[in-house]
C-alpha positions in Angstrom: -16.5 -37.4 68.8 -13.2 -35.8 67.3 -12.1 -32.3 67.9 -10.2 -30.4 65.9 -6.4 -29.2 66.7 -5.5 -25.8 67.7 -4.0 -25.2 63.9 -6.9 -26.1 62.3 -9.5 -24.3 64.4 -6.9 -21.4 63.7 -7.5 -21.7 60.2 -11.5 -22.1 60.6 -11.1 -18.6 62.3 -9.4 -17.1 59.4 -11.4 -18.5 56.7 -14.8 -17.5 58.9 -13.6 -13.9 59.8 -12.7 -13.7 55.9 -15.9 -14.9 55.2 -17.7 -12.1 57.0 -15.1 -9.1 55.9 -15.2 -10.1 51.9 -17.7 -8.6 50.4 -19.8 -11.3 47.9 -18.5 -11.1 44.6 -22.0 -11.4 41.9 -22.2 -14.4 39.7 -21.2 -13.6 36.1 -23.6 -12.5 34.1 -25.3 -15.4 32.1 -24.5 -15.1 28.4 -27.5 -14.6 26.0 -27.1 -15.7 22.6 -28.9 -13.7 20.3 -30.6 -16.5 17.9 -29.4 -16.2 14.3 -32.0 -15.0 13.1 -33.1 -12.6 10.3 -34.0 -9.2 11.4 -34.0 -7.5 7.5 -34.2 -8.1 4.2 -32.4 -6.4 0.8 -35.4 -4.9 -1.0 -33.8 -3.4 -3.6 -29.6 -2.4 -4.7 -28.2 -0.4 -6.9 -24.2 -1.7 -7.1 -22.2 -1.7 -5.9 -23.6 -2.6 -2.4 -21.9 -5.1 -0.1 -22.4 -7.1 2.7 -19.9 -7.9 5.6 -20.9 -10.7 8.3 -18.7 -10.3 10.7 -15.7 -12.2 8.9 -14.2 -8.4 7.6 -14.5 -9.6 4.3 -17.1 -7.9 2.0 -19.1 -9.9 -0.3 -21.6 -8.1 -3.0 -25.5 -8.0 -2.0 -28.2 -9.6 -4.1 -31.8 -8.3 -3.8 -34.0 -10.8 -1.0 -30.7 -11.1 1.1 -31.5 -11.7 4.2 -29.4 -9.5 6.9 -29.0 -10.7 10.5 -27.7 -9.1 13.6 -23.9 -7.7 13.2 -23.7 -7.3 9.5 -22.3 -4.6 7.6 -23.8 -2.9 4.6 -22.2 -0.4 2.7 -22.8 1.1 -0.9 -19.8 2.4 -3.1 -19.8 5.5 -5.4 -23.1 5.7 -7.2 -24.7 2.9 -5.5 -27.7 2.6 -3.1 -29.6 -0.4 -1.3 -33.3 0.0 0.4 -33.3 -2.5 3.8 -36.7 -3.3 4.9 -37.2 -4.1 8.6 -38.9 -7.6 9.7 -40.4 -5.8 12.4 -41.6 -2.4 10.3 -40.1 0.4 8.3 -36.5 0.2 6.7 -33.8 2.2 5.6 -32.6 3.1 2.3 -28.8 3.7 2.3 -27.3 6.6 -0.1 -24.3 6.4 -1.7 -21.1 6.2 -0.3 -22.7 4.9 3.1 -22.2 2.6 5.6 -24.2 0.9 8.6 -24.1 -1.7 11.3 -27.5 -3.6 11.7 -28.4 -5.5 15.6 -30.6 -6.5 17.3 -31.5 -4.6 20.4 -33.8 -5.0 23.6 -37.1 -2.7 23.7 -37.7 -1.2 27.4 -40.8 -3.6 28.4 -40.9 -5.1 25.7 -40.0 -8.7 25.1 -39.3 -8.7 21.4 -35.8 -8.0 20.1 -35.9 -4.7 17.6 -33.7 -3.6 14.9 -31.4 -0.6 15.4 -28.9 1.3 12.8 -25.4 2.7 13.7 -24.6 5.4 11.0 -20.9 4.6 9.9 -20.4 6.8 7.2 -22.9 8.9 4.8 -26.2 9.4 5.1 -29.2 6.9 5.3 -33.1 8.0 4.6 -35.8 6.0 7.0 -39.1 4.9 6.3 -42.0 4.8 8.7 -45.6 4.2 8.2 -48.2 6.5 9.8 -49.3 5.1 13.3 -52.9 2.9 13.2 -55.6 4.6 14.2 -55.7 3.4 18.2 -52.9 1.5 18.0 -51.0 1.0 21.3 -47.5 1.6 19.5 -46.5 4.6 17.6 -44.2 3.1 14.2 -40.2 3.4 15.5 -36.9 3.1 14.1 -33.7 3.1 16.1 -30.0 4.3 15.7 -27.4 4.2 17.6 -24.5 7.1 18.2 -22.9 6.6 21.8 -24.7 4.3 24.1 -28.7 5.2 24.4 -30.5 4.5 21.6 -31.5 7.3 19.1 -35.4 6.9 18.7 -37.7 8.4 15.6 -40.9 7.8 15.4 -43.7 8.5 13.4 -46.5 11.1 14.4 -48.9 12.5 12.2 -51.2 10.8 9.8 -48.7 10.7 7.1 -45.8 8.1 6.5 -42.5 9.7 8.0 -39.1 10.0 5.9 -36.0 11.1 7.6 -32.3 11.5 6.9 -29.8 10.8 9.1 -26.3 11.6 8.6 -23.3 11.0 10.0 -20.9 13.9 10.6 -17.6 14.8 12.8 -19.9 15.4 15.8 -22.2 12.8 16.0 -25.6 12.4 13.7 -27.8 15.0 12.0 -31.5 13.5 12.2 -33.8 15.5 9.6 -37.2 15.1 9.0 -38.2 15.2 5.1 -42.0 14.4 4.6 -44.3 13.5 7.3 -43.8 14.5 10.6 -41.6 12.7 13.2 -40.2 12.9 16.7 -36.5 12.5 17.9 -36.1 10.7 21.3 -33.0 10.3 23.2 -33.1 10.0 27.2 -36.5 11.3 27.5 -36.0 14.6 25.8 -38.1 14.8 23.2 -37.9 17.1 19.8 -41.1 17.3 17.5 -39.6 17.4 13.2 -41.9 18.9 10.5 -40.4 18.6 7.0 -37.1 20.7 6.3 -36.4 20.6 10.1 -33.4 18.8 11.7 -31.9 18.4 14.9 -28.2 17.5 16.0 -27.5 14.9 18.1 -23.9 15.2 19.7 -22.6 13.6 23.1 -25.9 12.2 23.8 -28.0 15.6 23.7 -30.5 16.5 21.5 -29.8 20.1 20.3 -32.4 22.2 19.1 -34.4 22.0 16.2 -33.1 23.8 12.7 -34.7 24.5 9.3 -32.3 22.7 6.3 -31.0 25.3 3.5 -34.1 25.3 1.2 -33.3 24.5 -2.6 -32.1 26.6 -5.3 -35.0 28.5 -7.3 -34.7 26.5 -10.8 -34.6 28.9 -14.1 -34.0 26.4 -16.7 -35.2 23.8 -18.2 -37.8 23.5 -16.5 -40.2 22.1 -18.2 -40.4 18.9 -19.9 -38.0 20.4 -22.7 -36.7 18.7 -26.2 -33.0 18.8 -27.2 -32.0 17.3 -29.9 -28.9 15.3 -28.4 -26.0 14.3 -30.7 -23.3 16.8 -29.5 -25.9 18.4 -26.9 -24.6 20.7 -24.1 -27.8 21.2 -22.0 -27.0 24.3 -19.7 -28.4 23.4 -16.3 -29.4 27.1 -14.2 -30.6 28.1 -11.0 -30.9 31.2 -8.5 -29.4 30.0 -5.4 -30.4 31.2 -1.9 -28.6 33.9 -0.4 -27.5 30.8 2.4 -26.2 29.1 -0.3 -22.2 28.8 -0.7 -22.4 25.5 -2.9 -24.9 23.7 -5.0 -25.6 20.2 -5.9 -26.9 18.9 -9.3 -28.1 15.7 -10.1 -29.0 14.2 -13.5 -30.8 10.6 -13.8 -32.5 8.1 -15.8 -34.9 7.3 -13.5 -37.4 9.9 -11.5 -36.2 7.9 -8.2 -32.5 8.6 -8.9 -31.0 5.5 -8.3 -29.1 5.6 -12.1 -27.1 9.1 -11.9 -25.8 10.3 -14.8 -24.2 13.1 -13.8 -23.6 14.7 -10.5 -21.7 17.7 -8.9 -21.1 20.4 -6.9 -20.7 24.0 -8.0 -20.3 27.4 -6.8 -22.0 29.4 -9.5 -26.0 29.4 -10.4 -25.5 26.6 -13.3 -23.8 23.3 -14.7 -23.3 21.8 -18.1 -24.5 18.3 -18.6 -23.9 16.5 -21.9 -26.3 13.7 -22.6 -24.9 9.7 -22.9 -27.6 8.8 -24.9 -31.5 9.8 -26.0 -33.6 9.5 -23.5 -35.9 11.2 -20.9 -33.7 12.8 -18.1 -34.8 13.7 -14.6 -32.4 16.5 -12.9 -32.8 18.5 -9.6 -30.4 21.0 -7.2 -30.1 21.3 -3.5 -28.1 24.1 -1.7 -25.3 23.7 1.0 -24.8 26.0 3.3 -21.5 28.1 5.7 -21.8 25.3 7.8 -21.2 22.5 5.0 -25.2 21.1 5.9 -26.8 19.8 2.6 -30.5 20.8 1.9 -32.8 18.3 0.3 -33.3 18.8 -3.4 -35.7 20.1 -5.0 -38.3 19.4 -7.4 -37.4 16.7 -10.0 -37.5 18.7 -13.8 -37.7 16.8 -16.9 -35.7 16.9 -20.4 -35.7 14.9 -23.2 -33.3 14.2 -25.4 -33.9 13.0 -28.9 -31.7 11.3 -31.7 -33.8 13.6 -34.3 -34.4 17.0 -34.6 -37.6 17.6 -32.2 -40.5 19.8 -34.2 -43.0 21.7 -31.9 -46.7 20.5 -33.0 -48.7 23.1 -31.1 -50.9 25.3 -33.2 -52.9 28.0 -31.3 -52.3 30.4 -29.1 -49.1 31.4 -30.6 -46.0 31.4 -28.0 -46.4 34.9 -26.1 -50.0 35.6 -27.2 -51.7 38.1 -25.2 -55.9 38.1 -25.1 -57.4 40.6 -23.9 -61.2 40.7 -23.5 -64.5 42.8 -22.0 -66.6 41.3 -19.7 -66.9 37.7 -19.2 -63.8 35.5 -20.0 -64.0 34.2 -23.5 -63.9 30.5 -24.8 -60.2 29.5 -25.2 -59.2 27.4 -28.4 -56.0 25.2 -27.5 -54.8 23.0 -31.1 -52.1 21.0 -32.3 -51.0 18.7 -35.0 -51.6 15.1 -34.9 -49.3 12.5 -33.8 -48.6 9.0 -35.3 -49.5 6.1 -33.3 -51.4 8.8 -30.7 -55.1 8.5 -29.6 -55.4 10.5 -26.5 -53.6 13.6 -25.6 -53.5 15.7 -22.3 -53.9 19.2 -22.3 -52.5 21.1 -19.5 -52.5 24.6 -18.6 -50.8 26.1 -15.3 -50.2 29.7 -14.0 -46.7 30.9 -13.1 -43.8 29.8 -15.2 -44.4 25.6 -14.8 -46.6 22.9 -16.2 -46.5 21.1 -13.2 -48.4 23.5 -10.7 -50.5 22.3 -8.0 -53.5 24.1 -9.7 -53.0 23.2 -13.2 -56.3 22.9 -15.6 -56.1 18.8 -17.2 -57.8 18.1 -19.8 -57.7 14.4 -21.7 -58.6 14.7 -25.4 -59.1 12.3 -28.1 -58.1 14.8 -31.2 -56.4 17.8 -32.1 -58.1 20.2 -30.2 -60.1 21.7 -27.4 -62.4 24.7 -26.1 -62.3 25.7 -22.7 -64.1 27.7 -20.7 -64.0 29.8 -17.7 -60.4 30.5 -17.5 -59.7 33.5 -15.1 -57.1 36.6 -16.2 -52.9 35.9 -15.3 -50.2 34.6 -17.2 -50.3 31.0 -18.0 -48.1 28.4 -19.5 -49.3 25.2 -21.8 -48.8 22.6 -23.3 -50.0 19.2 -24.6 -48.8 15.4 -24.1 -49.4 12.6 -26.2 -50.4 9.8 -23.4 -50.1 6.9 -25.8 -46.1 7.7 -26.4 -45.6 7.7 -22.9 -46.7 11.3 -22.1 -44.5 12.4 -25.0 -44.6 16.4 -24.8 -45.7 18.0 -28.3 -43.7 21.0 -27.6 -40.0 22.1 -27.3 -40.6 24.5 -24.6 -44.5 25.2 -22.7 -45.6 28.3 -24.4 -46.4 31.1 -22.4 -50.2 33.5 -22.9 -51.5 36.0 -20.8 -55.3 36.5 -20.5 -56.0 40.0 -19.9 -59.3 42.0 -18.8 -59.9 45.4 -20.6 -61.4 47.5 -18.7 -63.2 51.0 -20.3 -62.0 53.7 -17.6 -65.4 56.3 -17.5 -65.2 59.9 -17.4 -65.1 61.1 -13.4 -67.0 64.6 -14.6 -69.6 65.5 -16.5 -68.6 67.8 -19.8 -70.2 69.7 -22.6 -69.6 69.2 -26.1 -67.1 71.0 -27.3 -65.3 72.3 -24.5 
């Protein structure tokens, strides 16, 4: 047996007693590799859209790019890119925008999930409406500080948001649908028009957006004809208004802009690039610099030749009055080469496209309907063949009124 000398049992001491006083010191954590794997794909780009993968260099985007966990997207002046989700929903970006795609852990959950950091702009997400008894309600995630940012669809109706980023953190609004915004188990219920802030990790109270301006012309599905056209653009803005936006496009999506800007008056003059059929609309901002949603999309066409109006009867204006029952209406117009079938359509107020507009198809020049109640109307007629080619310059206006014969309240003699 050997024993050990009074210097090394002197040192045993030390190393146990430092043993016992020094707190253990954890293991470092154990890396996790996220597999590069896709977790989105580029449904559809407008350029200019790039891509960055984490090398600080931006490359462009082409449409079925797959995106994986630390890229970039961003989309220039004028541009725009829809990103569609592996696991569900997607986000389209707007322009001037910028966003930084991972992959994040669900709480319980064992799959890896797609989240969105807001750089710059704004970004519009898509949900579908929750399955009937599904265990999951449709999610999409974004980042600001450290906790995730969760929407999620409610409802029975897909969900469309808009999430912007601005100097305090992100403004989270709900466009169509209904959603909820989640962050540290508060919990704010969005109908559409409402938003919520979300700064320093709170959810603030929910908001209604600045509605849109009340449009005044055209309105209508209007003919110019275009070489050397000024179309005036005019609206009544809402007394929260301080600014408006216009937009003018090729496309009823408004991906191709024509024209765009912001004004402070009630109207804007756009002059046409070519012929065509334009699509414009107006949203208001407001004291606080927020941006409303736009508006109703209004059509005008502009044509290489001087348009003709080929509606016959009623006259623009006309006024019909009649006793008792309503009478049989007679709607006519001239034909149109290459046209079979037309579509008649005839709306109250001061637009054709009114949620209770009369339709009728018709294969001629003409058409009686009945049973059309007294108010002021507006009409007109589209050749479906053309490509719903309007026959008019401008819906014509008629007003159907009731006579009615006021009785004496007294009896009289004749004579006096």
């Amino acid at each position: 047996m050997t024993f050990a000398g009074p210097a090394r049992i002197a040192a045993l001491a030390l190393v146990a007693v430092a043993c016992v006083d020094q707190p253990k010191v954890p293991p470092p954590p154990k890396i996790v590799r996220l597999p590069d794997v896709s977790i989105a794909r580029v449904a559809l780009a407008e350029a200019p859209v790039q891509v960055d993968r984490g090398t600080g260099t931006y490359d462009e985007v082409q449409i079925g790019e797959e995106l994986r966990s630390g890229d970039h997207v961003r989309t220039g002046p004028d541009g725009f890119a829809r990103v569609d989700f592996s696991s569900g929903g997607g986000v389209r970006l707007l322009d001037a925008a910028e966003v930084e795609l991972k992959s994040m852990g669900r709480t319980g959950k064992m799959r890896l999930v797609p989240s969105v950091t807001v750089l710059f702009g704004s970004v519009r997400g898509f949900l579908d409406p929750p399955a009937p008894n599904a265990p999951d309600r449709p999610r999409l995630y974004f980042r600001a500080n450290a906790a995730p940012i969760v929407v999620e669809a409610r409802g029975d109706a897909p969900l469309q948001t808009r999430t912007t980023r601005n100097r305090d953190g992100l403004e989270v609004a709900v466009v169509q649908g209904e959603g909820a915004v989640i962050l540290n188990g508060l919990e704010r219920v969005l109908k559409p028009g409402q938003f919520v802030d979300v700064v320093a990790g709170e959810v603030r109270e929910a908001r209604e957006l600045p509605p849109p301006p009340e449009v005044v012309e055209p309105t209508g599905d209007e003919r110019f004809f275009c070489p050397g056209l000024v179309v005036r653009l005019s609206w009544k803005p809402p007394p929260v208004a301080t600014a408006s936006l216009v937009q003018v496009a090729s496309d009823p999506l408004f991906q191709e802009l024509s024209f765009t800007a912001e004004v402070g008056g009630d109207h804007a003059l756009f002059v046409p690039r070519a012929p065509r059929r334009y699509y414009w609309r107006t949203a208001t901002r407001d004291a606080d610099g927020r941006a409303g949603e736009y508006g109703e999309a209004h059509v005008l066409f502009c044509e290489a030749t001087p348009p003709e109006d080929l509606l016959s009867t009623p006259a623009e204006g006309a006024v019909i009055r009649y006793f008792g029952q309503t009478p049989k209406l007679y709607f006519g117009w001239k034909a149109v080469a290459g046209a079979q079938t037309y579509r008649l359509v005839v709306t109250k107020g001061a637009q054709l496209h009114g949620a209770d507009a009369l339709v009728r198809e018709v294969h001629g020049t003409g058409v009686e309907i009945e049973d059309v109640p007294e108010g002021e109307y507006v009409w007109g007629v589209y050749a479906e063949d053309l490509g719903d080619l309007p026959l008019f310059l401008a819906p014509r206006r008629l007003v159907l009124s009731q006579s009615r014969v006021q009785t004496p309240s007294t009896l009289q003699q004749w004579g006096q």
